[in-house]
C-alpha positions as CSV (number, residue, x, y, z in Angstrom):
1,X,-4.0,-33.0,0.0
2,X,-0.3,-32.9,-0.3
3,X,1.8,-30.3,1.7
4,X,3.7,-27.1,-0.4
5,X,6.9,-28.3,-2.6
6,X,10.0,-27.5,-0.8
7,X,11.8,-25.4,-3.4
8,X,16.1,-25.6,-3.2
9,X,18.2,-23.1,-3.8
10,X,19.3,-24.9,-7.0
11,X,15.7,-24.1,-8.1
12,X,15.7,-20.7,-7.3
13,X,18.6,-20.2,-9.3
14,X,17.1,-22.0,-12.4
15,X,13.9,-19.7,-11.6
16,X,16.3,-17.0,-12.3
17,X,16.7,-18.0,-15.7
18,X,12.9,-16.3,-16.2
19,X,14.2,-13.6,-15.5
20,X,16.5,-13.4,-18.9
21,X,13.1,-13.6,-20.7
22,X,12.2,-9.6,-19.7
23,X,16.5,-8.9,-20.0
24,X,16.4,-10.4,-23.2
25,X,13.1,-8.3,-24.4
26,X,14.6,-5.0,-23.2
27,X,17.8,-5.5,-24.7
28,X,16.1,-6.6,-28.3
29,X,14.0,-3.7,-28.0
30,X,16.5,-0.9,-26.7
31,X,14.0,0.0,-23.6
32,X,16.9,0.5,-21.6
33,X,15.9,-1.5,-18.7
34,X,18.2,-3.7,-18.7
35,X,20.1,-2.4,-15.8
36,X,17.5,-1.8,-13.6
37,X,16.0,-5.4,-14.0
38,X,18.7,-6.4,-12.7
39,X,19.2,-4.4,-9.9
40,X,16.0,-4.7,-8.8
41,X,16.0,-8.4,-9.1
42,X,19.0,-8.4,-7.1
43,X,17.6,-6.6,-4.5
44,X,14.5,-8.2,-4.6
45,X,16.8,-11.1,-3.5
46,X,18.6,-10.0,-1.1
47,X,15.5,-8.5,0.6
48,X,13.1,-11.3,0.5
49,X,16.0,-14.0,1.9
50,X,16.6,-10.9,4.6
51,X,13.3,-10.5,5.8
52,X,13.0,-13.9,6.0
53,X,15.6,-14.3,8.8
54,X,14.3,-11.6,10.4
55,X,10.6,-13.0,10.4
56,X,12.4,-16.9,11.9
57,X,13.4,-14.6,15.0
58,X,10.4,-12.8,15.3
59,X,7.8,-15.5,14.8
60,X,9.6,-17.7,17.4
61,X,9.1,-14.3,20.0
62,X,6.5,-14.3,22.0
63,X,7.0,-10.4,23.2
64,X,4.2,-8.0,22.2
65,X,6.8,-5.4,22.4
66,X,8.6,-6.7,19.6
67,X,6.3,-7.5,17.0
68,X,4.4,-4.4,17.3
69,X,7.6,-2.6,17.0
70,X,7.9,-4.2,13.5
71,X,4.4,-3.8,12.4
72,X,5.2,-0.1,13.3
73,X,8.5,-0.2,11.4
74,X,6.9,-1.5,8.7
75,X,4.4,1.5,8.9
76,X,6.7,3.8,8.9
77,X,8.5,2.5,5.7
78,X,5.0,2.1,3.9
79,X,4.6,6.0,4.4
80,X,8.1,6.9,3.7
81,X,7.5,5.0,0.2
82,X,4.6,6.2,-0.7
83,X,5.3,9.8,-0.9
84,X,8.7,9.2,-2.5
85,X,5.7,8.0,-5.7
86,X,4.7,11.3,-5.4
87,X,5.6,14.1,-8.2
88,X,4.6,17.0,-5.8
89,X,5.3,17.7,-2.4
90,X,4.6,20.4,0.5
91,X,6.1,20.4,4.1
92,X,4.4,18.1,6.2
93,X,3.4,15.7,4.0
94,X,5.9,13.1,5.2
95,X,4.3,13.5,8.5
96,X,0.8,13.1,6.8
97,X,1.2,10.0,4.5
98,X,2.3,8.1,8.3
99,X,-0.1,9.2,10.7
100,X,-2.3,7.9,7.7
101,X,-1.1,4.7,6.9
102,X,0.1,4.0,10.8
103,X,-3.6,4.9,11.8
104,X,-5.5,2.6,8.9
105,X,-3.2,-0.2,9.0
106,X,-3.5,-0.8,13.2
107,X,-7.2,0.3,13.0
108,X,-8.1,-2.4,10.4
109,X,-5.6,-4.8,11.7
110,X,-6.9,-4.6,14.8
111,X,-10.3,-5.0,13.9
112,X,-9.9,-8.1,12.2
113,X,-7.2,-9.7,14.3
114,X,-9.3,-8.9,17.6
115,X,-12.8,-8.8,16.7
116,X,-13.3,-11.0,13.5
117,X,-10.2,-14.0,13.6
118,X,-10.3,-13.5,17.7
119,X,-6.5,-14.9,17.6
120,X,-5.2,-15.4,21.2
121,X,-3.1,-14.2,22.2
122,X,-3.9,-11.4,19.5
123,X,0.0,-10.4,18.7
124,X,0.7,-14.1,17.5
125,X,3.2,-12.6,14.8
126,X,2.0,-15.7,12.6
127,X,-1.5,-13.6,11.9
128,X,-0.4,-10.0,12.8
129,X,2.6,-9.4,9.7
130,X,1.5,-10.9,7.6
131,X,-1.6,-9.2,7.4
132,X,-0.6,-6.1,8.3
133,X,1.9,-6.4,6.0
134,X,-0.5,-6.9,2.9
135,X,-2.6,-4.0,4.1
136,X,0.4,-1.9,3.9
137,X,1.2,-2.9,0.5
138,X,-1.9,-1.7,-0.6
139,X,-2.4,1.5,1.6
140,X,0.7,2.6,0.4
141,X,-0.3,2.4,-3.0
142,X,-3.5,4.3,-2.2
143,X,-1.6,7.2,-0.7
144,X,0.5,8.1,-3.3
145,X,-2.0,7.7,-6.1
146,X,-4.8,10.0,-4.0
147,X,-1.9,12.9,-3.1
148,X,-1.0,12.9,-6.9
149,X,-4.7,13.8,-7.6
150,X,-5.4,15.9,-5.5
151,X,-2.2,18.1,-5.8
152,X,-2.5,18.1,-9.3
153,X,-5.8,19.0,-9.4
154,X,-4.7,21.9,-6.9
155,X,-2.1,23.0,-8.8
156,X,-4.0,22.7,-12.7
157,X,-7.0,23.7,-11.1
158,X,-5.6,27.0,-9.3
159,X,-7.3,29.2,-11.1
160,X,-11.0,27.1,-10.7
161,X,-10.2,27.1,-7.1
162,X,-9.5,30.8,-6.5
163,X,-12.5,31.9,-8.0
164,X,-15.0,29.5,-6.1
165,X,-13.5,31.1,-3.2
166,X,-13.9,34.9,-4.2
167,X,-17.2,34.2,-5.5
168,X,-17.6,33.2,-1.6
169,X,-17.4,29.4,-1.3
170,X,-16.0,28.2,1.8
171,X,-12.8,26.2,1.6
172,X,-14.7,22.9,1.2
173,X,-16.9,23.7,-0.9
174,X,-14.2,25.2,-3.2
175,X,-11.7,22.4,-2.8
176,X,-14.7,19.4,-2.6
177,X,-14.5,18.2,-6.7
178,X,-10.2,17.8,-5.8
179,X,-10.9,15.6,-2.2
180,X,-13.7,13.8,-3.9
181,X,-11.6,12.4,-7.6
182,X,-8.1,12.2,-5.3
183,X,-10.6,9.5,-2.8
184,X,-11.2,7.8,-5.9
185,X,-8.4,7.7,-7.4
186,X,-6.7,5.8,-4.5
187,X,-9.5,3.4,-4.3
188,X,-9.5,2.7,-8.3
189,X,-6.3,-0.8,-8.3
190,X,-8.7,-2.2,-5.6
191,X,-12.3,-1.8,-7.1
192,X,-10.4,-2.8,-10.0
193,X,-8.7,-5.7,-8.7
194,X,-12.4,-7.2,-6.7
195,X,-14.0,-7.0,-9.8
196,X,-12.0,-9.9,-11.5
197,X,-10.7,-11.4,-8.8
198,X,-10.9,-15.6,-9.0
199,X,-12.4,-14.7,-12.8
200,X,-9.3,-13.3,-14.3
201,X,-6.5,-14.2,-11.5
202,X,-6.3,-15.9,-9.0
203,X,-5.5,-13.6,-5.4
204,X,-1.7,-14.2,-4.0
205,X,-2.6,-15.5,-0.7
206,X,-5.1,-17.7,-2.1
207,X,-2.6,-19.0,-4.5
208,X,0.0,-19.6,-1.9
209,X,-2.9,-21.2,1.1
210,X,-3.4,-23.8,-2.0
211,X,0.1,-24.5,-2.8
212,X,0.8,-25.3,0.7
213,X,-2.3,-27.7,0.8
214,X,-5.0,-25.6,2.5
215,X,-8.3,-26.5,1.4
216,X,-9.4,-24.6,-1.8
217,X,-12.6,-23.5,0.3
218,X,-10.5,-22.4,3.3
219,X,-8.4,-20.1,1.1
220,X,-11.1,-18.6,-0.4
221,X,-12.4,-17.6,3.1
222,X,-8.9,-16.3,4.0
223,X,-9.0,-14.1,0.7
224,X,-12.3,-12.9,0.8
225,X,-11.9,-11.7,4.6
226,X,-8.0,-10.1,3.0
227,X,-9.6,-8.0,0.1
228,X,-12.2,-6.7,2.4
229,X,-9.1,-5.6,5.1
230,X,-7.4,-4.2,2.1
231,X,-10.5,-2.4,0.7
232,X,-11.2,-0.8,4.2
233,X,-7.6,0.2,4.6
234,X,-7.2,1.5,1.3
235,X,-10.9,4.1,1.8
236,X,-9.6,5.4,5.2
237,X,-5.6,5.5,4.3
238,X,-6.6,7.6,0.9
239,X,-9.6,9.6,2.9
240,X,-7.0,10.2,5.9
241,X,-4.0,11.6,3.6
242,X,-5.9,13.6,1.3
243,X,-7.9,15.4,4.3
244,X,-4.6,16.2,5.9
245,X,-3.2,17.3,2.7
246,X,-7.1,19.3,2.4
247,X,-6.1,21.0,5.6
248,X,-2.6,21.8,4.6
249,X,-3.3,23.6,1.6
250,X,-6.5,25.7,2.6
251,X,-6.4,27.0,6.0
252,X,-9.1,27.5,8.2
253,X,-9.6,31.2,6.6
254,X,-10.9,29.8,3.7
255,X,-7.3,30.5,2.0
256,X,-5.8,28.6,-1.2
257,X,-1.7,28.3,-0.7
258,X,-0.7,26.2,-3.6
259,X,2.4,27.9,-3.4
260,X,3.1,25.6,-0.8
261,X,3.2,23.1,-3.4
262,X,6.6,21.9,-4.5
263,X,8.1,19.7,-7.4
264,X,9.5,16.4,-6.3
């Protein structure tokens, strides 16, 4: 089995030329994303050849300090992103969406880094980004689908709400049906994506173990173990946010403020 292809810069520039394929459509069709393709390609760029500097330095560190203080950076950016996705806001729910991406991430992480690989010493940044950065990916996706859900549902569903509660539900039992489709919702691009996964496409990670002359059955392993750390970081990132954003919006009275609810 034959080691991955290096690919030149002269290459990347000719894979650029794809690119005009998704140009050329918009333009054809007047979809007006023209711009923005670019753009993001562009900063797509730039990013990617970024981080990968910045991942040379860190993977040749060997302080703890140091790559956990990226894994929490990273974090930290995940939950900043994923409420910018969202169409409604309320005060603290910047705060929210990071405790709950910081605490499912390192949780998860954790568990699979110390209990299941056992990788010593257990901050070997060669393990600990780059799954902790695919969990993020995901989590972050989670969030800000779930906190759509279940603050639209509070805000359409004011009126549902409000009378549970003065027909004398308590706060959860009024605002259950919201915390229980926003959970799901979150969860949905996951279930979806295990349910054709090496039927319909083929997982990234499992793609890239192959092109760089892992075994097949050794990727597979490495993917398998991946989608089930992304599956358990998705259910407690999505049932983390939406309980915080639970508690925000009815208070321990057994009081509905959806006035607290503001438009992006």
């Amino acid at each position: 089995m034959t080691g991955a292809v290096d690919i030149s810069l002269w290459q990347l520039a000719l894979a650029s030329v794809l690119l005009l394929v998704a140009i050329g459509l918009s333009v054809a069709l007047k979809l007006g994303l023209t711009k923005g393709l670019a753009v993001a390609a562009t900063r797509m760029v730039v990013q990617l050849f970024l981080v990968g500097l910045v991942l040379e330095w860190v993977f040749s560190s060997e302080s703890a300090l140091l790559i956990v203080s990226l894994a929490v950076g990273m974090a930290l950016l995940a939950g900043h992103a994923a409420v910018r996705r969202t169409s409604r806001r309320y005060p603290q729910i910047w705060a929210d969406a990071l405790v709950s991406v910081l605490g499912a991430s390192f949780v998860v992480t954790g568990a699979a880094v110390l209990g299941i690989l056992q990788i010593d010493p257990w901050y070997d940044p060669q393990y600990l980004i780059p799954l902790h950065g695919m969990l993020l990916g995901n989590a972050l996706t989670g969030i800000s689908l779930s906190l759509d859900r279940f603050m639209d549902g509070a805000s359409r569903g004011r009126g549902l709400v409000e009378a549970r509660l003065a027909l004398g539900a308590t706060r959860w039992e009024a605002a259950r049906p919201l915390f229980r489709d926003a959970v799901r919702t979150g969860l949905v691009p996951i279930t979806n994506s295990m349910a054709v996964m090496g039927v319909v496409s083929l997982p990234g990670m499992m793609t890239g173990q192959i092109l760089a002359g892992a075994p097949p059955a050794e990727a597979v392993r490495y993917q398998i173990l991946i989608v089930f750390m992304i599956a358990a970081c998705v259910a407690l990132a999505a049932l983390g946010v939406v309980g915080l954003a639970y508690r925000r919006l009815f208070t321990a009275d057994h009081r509905f403020h959806p006035d607290r609810l503001r438009e992006a």
